[in-house]
C-alpha positions in Angstrom: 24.6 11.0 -5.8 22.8 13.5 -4.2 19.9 12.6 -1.3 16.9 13.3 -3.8 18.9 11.1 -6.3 19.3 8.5 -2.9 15.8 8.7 -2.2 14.5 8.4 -6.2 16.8 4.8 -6.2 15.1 3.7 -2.6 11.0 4.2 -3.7 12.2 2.3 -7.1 13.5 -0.2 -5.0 10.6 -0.7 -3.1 8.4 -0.9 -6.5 11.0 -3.4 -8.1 10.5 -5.7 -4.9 6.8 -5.4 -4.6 6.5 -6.4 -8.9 8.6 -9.0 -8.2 6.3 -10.2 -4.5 9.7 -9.6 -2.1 8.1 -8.2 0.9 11.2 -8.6 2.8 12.9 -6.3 0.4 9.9 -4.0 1.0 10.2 -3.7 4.8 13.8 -3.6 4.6 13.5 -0.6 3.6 11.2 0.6 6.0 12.4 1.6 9.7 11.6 0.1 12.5 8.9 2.7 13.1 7.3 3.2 10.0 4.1 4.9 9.7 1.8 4.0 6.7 -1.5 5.2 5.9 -3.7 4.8 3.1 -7.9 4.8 2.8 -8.5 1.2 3.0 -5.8 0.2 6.4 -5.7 3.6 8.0 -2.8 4.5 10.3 -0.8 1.4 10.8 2.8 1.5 12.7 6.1 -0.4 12.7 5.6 -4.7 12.6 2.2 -3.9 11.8 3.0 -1.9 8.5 5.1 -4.1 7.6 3.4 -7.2 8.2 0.5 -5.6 5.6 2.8 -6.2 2.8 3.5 -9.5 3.5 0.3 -10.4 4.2 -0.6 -9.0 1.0 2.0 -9.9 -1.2 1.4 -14.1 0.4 -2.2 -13.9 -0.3 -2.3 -12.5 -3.8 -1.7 -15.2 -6.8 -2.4 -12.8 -9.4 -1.1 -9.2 -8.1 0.4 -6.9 -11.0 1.8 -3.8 -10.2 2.9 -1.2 -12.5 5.1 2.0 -11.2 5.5 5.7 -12.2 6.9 8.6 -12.1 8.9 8.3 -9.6 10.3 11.5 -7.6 13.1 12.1 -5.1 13.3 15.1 -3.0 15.7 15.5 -0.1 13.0 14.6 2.6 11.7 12.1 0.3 9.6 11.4 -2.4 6.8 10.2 -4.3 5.5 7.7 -7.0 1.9 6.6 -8.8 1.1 3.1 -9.0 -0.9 0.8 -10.0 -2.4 -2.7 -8.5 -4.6 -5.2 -10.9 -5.5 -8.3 -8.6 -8.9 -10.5 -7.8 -9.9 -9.3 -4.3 -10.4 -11.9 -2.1 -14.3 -12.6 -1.3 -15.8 -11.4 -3.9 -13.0 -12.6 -6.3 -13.5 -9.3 -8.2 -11.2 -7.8 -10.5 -9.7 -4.5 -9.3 -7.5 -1.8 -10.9 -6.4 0.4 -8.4 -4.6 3.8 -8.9 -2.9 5.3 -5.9 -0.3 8.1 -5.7 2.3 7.4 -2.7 4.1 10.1 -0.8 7.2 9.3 1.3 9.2 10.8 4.2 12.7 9.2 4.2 15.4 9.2 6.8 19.1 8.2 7.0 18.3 5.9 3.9 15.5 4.5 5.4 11.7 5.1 4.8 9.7 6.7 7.7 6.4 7.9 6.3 4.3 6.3 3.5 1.3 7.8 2.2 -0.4 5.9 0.0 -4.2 7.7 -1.5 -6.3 6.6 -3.5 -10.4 6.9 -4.5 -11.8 4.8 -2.0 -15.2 4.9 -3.6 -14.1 3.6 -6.8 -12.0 0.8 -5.3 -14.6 -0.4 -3.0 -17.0 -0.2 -6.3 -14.4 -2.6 -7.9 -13.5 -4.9 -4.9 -17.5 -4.8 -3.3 -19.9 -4.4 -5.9 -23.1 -2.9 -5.6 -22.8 -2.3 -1.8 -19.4 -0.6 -2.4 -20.6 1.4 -5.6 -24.1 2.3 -3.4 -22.4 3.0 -0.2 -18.7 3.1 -0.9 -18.5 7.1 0.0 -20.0 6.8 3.5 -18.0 5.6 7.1 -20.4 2.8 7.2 -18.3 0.6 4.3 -14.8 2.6 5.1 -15.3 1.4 8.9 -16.2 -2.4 7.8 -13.3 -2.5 5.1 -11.0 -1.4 7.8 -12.1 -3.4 10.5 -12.0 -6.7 8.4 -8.2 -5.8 7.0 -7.2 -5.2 10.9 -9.0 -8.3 12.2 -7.0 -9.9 8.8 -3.6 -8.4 9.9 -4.0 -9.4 13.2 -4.6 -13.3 12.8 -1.5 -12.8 10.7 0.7 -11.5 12.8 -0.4 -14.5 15.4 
């Protein structure tokens, strides 16, 4: 098997464990210095990024996730997926579409990427204030904020 073949089988590993809520599967994968980014968490690194998913994963008792085209390169990869789940306060339903980018490294992942329209998820998971204001640092800066204040009470 070639690496971009290697790398392919790894991201669809990572998408079987998160369908089936294994974080630990999911952050074996990662390396000890993992860097993950996406709109909502910004930069997080190492026990922090991988703490997200289980944090996630343990507070989500309806999370679906649906996986696509999956693609290996030798440095790499990428995949789109997809997240239906009530978010938490406003026990809103949100479909989220996000395309995932990944840097991988002696079989292990060091980069992930995830983006995706932050407007229209906070219009989803907020409501009117996200839909209004969902576009501007003002919601962007409180979203993050609240997930890191989240993340850290976990960790503790």
């Amino acid at each position: 098997m070639n690496t971009a073949d290697k790398n392919a089988q790894i991201i669809t590993t990572f998408y079987k464990a998160f369908q089936q809520g294994d974080a630990r599967t999911m952050v074996g994968l990662y390396s000890d210095n993992i860097e993950f980014d996406d709109p909502a968490f910004g930069l997080l690194k190492g026990k922090q990024a991988s703490a997200m998913w289980e944090m996630l994963i343990g507070r989500s008792n309806d999370l679906v996730i649906h996986f696509s085209d999956i693609v290996g390169t030798e440095d790499g990869g990428s995949a789109h997926w997809e997240a239906k789940y009530t978010f938490g306060k406003t026990k809103r339903k949100v479909h989220n579409k996000i395309d995932a980018r990944f840097v991988i490294k002696d079989g292990k992942i060091i980069k992930h990427t995830d983006r995706f329209n932050f407007w229209k998820w906070s219009s989803m998971a907020l409501g009117l204030p996200g839909l209004l204001l969902g576009f501007t640092p003002i919601i962007k800066n409180k979203v993050r904020k609240t997930v890191h204040q989240q993340l850290k009470k976990y960790l503790r």
